[in-house]
C-alpha positions as CSV (number, residue, x, y, z in Angstrom):
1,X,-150.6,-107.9,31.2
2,X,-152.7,-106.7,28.3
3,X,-150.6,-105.2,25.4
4,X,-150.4,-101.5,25.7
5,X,-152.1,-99.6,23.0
6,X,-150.0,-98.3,20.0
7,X,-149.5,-95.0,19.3
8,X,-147.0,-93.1,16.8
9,X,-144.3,-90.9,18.6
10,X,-142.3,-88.2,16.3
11,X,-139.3,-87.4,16.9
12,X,-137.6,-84.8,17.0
13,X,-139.3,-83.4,19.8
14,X,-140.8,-79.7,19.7
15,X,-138.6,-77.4,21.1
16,X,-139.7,-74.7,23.7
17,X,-143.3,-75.6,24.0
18,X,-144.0,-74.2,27.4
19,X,-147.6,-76.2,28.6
20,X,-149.4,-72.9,29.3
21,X,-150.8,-72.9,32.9
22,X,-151.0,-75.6,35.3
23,X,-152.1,-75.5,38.7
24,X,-149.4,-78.2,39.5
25,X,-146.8,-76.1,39.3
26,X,-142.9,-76.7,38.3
27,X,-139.6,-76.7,40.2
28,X,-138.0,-78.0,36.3
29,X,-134.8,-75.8,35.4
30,X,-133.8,-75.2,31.9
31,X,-136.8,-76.6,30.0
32,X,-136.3,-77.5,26.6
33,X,-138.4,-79.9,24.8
34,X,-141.4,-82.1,25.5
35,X,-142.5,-86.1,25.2
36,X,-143.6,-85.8,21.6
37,X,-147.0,-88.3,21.8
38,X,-149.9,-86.5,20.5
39,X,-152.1,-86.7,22.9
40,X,-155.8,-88.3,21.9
41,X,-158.7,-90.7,23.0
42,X,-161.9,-90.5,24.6
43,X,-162.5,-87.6,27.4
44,X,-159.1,-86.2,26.9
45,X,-158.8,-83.1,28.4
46,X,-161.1,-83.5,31.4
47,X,-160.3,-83.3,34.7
48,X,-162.5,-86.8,35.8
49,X,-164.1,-89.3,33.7
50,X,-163.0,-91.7,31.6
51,X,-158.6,-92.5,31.0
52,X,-157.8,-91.2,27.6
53,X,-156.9,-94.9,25.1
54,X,-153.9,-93.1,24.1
55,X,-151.7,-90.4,24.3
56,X,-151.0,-90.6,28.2
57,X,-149.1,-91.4,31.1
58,X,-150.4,-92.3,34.2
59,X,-149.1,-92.1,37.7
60,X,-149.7,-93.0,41.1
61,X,-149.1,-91.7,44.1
62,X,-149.7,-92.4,47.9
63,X,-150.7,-90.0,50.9
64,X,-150.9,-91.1,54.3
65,X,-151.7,-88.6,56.7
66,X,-151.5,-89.0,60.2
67,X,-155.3,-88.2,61.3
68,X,-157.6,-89.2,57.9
69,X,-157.4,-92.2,55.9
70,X,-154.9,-93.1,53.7
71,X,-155.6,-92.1,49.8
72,X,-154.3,-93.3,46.3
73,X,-154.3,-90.8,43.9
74,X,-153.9,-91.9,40.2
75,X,-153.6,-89.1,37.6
76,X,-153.4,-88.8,33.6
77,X,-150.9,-86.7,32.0
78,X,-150.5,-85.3,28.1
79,X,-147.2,-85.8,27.7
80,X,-147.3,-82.9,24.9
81,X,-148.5,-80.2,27.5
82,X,-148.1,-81.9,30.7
83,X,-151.5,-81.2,32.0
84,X,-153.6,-83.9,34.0
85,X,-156.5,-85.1,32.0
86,X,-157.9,-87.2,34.2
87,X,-157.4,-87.8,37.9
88,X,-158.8,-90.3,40.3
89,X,-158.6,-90.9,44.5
90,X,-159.5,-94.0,46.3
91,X,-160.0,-94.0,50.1
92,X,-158.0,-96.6,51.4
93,X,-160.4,-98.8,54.0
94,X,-158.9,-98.8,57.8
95,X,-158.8,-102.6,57.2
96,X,-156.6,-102.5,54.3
97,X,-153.0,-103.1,54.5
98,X,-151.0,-99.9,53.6
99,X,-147.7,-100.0,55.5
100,X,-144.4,-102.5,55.7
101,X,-145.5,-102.8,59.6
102,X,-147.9,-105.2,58.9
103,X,-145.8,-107.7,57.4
104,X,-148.0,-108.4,55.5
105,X,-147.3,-108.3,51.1
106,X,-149.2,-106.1,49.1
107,X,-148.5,-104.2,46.1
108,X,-150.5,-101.6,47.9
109,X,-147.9,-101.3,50.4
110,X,-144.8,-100.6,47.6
111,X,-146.6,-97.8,46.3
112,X,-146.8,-96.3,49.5
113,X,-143.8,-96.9,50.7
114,X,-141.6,-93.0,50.5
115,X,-144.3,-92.3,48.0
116,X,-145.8,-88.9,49.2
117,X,-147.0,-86.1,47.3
118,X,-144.6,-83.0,48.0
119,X,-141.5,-85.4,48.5
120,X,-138.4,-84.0,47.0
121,X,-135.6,-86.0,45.2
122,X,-133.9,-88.4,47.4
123,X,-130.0,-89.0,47.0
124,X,-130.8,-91.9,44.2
125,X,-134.0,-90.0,42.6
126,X,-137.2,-91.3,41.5
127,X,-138.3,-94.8,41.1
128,X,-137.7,-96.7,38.1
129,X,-140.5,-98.1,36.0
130,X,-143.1,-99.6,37.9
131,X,-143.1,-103.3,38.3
132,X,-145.9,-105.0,36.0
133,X,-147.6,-105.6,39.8
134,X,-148.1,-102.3,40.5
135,X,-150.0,-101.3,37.6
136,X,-151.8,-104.2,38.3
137,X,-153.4,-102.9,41.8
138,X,-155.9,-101.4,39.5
139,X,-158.5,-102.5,36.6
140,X,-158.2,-101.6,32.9
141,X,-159.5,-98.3,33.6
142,X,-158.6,-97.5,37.0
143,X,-161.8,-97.8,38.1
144,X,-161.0,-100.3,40.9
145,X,-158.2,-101.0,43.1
146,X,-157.3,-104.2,45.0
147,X,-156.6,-104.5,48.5
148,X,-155.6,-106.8,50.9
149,X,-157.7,-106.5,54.1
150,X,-156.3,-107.6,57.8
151,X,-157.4,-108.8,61.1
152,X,-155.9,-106.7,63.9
153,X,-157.1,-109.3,66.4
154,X,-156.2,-112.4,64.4
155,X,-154.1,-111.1,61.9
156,X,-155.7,-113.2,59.3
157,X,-156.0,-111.6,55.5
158,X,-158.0,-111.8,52.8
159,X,-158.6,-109.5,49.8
160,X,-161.4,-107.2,48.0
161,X,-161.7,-104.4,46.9
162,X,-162.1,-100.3,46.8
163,X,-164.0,-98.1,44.2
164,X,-163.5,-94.3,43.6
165,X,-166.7,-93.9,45.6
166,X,-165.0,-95.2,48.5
167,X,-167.2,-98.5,48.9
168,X,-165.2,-101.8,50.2
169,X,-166.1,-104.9,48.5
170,X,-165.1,-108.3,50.3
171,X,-163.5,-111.4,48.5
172,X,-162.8,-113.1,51.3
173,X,-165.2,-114.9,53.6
174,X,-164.8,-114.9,57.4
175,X,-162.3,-116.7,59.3
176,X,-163.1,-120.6,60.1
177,X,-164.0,-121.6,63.2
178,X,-162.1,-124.6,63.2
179,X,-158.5,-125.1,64.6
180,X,-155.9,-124.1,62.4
181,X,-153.5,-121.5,60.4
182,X,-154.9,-118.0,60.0
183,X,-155.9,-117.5,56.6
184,X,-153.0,-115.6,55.0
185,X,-154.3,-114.3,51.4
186,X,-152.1,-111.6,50.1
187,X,-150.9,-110.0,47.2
188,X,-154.1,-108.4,45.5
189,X,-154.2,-107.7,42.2
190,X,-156.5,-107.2,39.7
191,X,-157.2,-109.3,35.8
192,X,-157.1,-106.4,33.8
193,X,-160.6,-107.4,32.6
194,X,-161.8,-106.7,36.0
195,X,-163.2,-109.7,36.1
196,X,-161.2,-111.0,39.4
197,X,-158.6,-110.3,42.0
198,X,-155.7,-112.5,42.1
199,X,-153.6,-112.6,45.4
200,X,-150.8,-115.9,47.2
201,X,-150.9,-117.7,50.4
202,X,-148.4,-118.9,51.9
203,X,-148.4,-121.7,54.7
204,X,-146.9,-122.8,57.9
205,X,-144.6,-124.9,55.4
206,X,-143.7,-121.9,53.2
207,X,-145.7,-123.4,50.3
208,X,-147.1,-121.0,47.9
209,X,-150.6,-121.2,46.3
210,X,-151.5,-118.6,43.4
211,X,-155.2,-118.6,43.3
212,X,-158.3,-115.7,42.3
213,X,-161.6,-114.9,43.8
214,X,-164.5,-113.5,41.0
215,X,-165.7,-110.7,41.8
216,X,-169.3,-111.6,40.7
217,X,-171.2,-114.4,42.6
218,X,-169.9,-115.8,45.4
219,X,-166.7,-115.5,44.6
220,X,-165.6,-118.4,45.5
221,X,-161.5,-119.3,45.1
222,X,-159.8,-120.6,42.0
223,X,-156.9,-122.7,42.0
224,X,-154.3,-121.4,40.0
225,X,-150.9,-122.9,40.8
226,X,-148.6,-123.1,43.8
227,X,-145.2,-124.2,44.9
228,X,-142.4,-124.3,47.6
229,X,-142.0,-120.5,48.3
230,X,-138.8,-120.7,49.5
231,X,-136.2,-118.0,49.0
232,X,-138.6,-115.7,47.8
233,X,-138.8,-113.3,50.1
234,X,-139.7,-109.8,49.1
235,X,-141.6,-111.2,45.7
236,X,-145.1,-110.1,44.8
237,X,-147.5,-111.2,41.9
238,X,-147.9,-110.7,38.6
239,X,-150.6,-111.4,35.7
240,X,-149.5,-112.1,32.0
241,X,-151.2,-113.7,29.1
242,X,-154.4,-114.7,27.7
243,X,-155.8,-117.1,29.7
244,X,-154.3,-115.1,32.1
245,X,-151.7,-116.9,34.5
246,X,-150.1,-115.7,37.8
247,X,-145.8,-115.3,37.9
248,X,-144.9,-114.8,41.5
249,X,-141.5,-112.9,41.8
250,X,-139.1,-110.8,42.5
251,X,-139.4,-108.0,40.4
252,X,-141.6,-109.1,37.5
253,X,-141.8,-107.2,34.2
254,X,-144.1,-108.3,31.6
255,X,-143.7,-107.9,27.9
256,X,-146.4,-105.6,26.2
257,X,-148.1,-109.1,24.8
258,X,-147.6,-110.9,28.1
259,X,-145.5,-114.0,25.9
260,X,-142.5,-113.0,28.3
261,X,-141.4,-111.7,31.6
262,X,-138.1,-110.5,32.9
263,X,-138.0,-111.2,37.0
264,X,-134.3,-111.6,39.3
265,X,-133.9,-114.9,40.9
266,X,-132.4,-116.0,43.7
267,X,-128.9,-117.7,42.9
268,X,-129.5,-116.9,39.2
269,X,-129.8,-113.4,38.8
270,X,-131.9,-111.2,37.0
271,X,-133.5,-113.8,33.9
272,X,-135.8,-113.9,31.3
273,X,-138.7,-116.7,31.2
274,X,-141.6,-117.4,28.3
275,X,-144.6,-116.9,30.4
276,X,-145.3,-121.1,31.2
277,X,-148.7,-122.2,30.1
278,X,-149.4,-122.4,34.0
279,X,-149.2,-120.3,37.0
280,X,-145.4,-120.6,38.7
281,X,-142.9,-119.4,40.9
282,X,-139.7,-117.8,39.6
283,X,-137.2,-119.2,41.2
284,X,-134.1,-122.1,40.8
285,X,-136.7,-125.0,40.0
286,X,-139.7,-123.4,39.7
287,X,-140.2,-121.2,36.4
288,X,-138.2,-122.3,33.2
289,X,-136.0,-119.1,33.2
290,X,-132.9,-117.8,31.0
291,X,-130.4,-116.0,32.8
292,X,-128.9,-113.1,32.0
293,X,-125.3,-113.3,31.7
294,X,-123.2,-110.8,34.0
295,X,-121.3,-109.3,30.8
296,X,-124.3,-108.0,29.6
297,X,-124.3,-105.6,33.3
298,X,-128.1,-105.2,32.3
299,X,-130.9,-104.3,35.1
300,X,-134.3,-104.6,32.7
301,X,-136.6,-101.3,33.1
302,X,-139.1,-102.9,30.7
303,X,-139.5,-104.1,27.4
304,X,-139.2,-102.1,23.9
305,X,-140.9,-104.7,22.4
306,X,-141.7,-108.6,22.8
307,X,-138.1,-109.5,22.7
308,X,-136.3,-106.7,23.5
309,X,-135.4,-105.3,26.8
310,X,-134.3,-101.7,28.5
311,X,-131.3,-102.3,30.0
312,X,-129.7,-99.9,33.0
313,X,-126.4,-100.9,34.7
314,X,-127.3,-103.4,37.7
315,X,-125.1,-101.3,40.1
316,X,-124.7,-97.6,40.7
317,X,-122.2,-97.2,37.6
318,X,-121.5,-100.0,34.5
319,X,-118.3,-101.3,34.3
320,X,-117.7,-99.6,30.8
321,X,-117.0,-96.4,31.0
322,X,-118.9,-95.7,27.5
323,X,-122.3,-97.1,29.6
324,X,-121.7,-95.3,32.5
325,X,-125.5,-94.5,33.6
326,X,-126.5,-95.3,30.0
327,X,-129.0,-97.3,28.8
328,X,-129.2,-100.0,26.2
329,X,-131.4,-102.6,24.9
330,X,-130.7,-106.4,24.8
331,X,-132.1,-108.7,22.1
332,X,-133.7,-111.7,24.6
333,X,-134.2,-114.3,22.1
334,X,-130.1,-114.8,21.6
335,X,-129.9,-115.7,24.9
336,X,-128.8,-119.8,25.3
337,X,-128.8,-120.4,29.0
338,X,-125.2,-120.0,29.0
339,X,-122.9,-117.6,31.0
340,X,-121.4,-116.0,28.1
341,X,-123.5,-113.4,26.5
342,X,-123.9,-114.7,23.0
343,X,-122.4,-112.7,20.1
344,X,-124.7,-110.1,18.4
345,X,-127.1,-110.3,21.7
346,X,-125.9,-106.7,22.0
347,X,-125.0,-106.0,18.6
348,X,-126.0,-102.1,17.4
349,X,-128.8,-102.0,19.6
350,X,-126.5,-102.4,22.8
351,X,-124.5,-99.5,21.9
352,X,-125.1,-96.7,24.7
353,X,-128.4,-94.7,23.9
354,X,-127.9,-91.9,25.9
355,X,-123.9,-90.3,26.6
356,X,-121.9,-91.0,29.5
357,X,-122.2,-88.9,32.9
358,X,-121.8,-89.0,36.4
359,X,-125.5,-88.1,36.7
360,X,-127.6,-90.7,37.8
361,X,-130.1,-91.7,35.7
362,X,-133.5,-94.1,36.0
363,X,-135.5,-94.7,33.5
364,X,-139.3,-93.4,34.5
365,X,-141.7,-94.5,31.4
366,X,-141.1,-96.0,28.1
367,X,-143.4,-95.4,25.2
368,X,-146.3,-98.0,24.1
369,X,-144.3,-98.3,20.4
370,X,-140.8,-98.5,21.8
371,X,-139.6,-95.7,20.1
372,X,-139.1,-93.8,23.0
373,X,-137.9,-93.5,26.9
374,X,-138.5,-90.5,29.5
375,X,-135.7,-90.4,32.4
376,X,-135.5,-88.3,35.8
377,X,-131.4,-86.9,35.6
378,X,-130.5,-86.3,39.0
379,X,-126.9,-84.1,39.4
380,X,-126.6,-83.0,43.3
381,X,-129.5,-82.3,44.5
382,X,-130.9,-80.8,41.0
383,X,-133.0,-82.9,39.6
384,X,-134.3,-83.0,35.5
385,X,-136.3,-84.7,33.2
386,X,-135.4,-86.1,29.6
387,X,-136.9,-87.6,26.6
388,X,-134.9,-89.5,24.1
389,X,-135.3,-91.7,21.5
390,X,-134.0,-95.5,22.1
391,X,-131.6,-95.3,19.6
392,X,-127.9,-95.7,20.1
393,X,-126.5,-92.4,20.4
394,X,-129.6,-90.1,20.5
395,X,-129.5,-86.7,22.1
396,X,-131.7,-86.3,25.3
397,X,-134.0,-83.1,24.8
398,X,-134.3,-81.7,28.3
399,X,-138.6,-81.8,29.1
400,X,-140.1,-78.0,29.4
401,X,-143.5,-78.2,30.0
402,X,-145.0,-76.7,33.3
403,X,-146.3,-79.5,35.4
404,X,-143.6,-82.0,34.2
405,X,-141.5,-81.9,37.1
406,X,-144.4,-82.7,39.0
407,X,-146.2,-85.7,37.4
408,X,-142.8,-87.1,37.3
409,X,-141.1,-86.7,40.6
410,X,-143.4,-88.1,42.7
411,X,-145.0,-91.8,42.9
412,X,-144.5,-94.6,40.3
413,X,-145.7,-94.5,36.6
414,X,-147.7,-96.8,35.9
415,X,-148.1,-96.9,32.7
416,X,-147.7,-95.1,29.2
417,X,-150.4,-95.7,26.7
């Protein structure tokens, strides 16, 4: 995944700042403070055009109404105010595969999965951090997303795809006439550069190719990798490096300089791989992976920085009462392959960043210079927003700004930039 661009976040945050108006609304209680990231970069401030370089988050959210086509709406927000800067729908084709009934994998299909606008918390709150595939349905500049288009007769796939304007492009060529397995392309996404849309297929034997289709010429397929896909079911694919390769897996997160990847495997757990100088599979045999070890009780939201990781508690509560629904980070490069987590791996920086509760916490975005991490706070049915620095011990400053509570309740965030 391309490195995220850098920008400076002061802390402490400014108290009271109130958003002004927003036609978005707020159901937020007890505002306090906002994400302290000046906001910045080219066509800030308007309500289409161009993503701002900096200075924003971006959602993405998923409406599927029962009569018109399905639509994915992405959206900038200033995390200083709160207000969308920039916000973009695309038409999803009839063709295109949008719901788990297909059986059919598609990032496209995640993202719409409970992902209405209008939804209220569920009992276990907003999503975590999006998986490096989901920001990945879409080009640099969210011009473009990536679909994977189906058959109804045949149920054959392929993939292309969809502008803002609505207009389908093709990848795929028509089924052959000859005798044999339906084509099965899946698991669209996009280079970041635009310049092609990567996607798996899987045959009657379970083995995996990664491969792309241009999306100039004739866009003809280009072999990327493959392997035995065997017990990796429910994995989807991401893109890391420069020459980009494909990581298919459960649960990929790429570092912001696409050297690493965190990813849970089958039998292993969740681990941490350098990105191989080929397209691979993560999985027992397939990737070169580290796990990591179960004292360490770490789920990875992301990455802070190109060795260090986010850590939550894997189940509902850690089993140290001093991390319960905590976070901390975890410094990769200690880690030796063995099941022992390796002194100083924690060290300071595993200390608890935020105090214990019995709310449930999930880490929603973390900041492009690692400084910082927003969280949705759910206690009951009330649910709240917090910034904090990732620092051990840092006080969470509750979020104020009209319009918070609704860029970050609903969908996946994508990204912060």
């Amino acid at each position: 995944m391309a490195a995220l661009a850098v920008a400076t976040v002061l802390l402490p945050l400014v108290a009271g700042c109130g958003g002004g108006s927003d036609d978005t609304g707020s159901d937020a209680k007890g505002a306090q403070a906002t994400a302290g990231q000046p906001g910045g970069g080219k066509s800030a401030g308007q309500g289409s055009g161009d993503f701002p370089d900096k200075g924003v988050i971006v959602t993405a959210s998923c409406s599927v109404p029962a009569s018109n086509p399905a639509g994915v709406t992405v959206t900038g927000w200033d995390p200083t105010t709160w207000k969308r800067t920039v916000s973009r729908t695309f038409t999803v084709p009839a063709e295109a595969v949008v719901a788990e009934a297909d059986d059919v994998a598609s990032p496209l299909v995640e993202l719409c999965a409970d992902n209405f606008p209008g939804v209220g918390a569920s009992e276990e709150g907003p999503r975590p951090v999006a998986a490096t595939r989901l920001r990945q349905l879409f080009d640099k500049d969210f011009s473009r997303m990536a679909v994977v288009l189906i058959d109804r007769e045949t149920e054959s796939t392929g993939v292309g795809y969809v502008d803002t304007s609505g207009k389908l492009t093709r990848l795929s060529g028509e089924q052959s006439e000859d005798f044999g397995d339906a084509p099965r392309e899946e698991n669209a996404v996009f280079a970041q550069d635009g310049s092609a849309v990567w996607f798996t297929e899987t045959d009657s034997s379970d083995r995996v190719r990664i491969a792309g289709r241009a999306v100039s010429g004739d866009h003809a397929v280009t072999e990327q990798g493959g392997g035995d896909g065997r017990y990796l079911d429910g994995a989807g694919l991401a893109l890391a490096g420069d020459p980009v390769r494909g990581l298919f897996g459960k649960e990929v997160r790429v570092s912001h300089d696409g050297s690493k990847a965190t990813s849970f495997i089958t039998g292993r757990g969740f681990s941490v791989a350098d990105v191989p100088q080929r397209s691979a599979l993560f999985k027992v045999g397939g990737a070169k992976a580290t796990g990591i070890p179960y004292e360490a009780d770490c789920y990875p939201y992301g990455w802070v920085d190109d060795v260090t990781v986010l850590c939550g508690p894997r189940l509902d509560e850690a089993d140290d009462p001093e991390r319960r629904n905590s976070f901390w980070t975890l410094d990769t490069s200690r880690l030796d392959g063995t099941p022992d987590l390796p002194k100083g791996a924690k060290g300071d920086l595993g200390d608890p960043i935020i105090p214990a509760t019995d709310r449930k916490n999930t880490v929603r975005a973390i900041s492009p210079d690692g400084k910082q991490l927003i969280f949705a706070s759910l206690q009951g049915t009330r649910l709240e927003f917090f910034v904090s620095a990732i620092t051990p011990g840092a006080t969470p400053k509750k979020i104020a700004a009209r319009g918070a509570a609704r860029a970050l309740s609903v969908g996946d965030v994508l990204e912060w930039r």
